[in-house]
N, C-alpha and C positions, 0 to 999 in steps of 0.2 A: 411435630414433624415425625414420620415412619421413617423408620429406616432396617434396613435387611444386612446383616454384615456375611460374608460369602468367606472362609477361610479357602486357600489354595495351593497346592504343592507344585502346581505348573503339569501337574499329570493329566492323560487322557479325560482321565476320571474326573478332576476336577473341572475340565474342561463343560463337562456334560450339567456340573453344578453349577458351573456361574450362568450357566445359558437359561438354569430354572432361576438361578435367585433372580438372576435380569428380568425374567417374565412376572414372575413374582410384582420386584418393585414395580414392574410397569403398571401393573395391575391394582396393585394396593396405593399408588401415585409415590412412592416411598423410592427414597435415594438409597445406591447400592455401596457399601464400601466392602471393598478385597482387601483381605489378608493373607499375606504369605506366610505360612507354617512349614517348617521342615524340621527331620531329625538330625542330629546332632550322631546321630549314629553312622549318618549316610559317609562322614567325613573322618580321614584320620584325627589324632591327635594334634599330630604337626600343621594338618589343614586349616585348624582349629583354628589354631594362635596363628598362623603367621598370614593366614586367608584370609579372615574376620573379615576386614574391610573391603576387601574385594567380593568377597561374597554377600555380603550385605549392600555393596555399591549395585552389585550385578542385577540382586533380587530388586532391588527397590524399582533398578531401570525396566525391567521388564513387568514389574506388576503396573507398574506406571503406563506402559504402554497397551498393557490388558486392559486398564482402566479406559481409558481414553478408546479403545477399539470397542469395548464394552458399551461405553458411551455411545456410539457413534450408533453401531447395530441396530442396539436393542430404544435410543431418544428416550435414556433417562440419565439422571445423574449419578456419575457413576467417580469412586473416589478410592484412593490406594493409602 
């Protein structure tokens, strides 16, 4: 099985790359999975440790929803 993995910070920018990896797997019949990357720089210290989980709850929901809209658009399978 193909598969195309698409990393993503939720920016503009990465906007424009999930739309080629979509095209991509459409193309190559290859399933797409997103990955959410961010820095650790973006967040205080204190955001760090007492955020964690909300932040990580946050991302997961919203790459989960990219996925699935991803899905839907571009009629491939698309995975978070």
């Amino acid at each position: 099985m193909k598969k195309v993995l698409c990393p993503t910070d939720f920016s503009e920018t990465a906007h424009t790359a999930i739309a080629y990896a979509a095209k991509l797997a459409r193309a190559m019949d290859a399933e797409l999975t997103l990955l959410n990357v961010q820095s650790l720089f973006d967040y205080t210290p204190a955001e760090v440790i007492r955020g964690k989980d909300m932040t990580i709850a946050a991302a997961a929901e919203r790459l989960e929803a990219q996925s699935r809209e991803v899905s839907k658009a571009f009629s491939i399978s698309c995975y978070s």
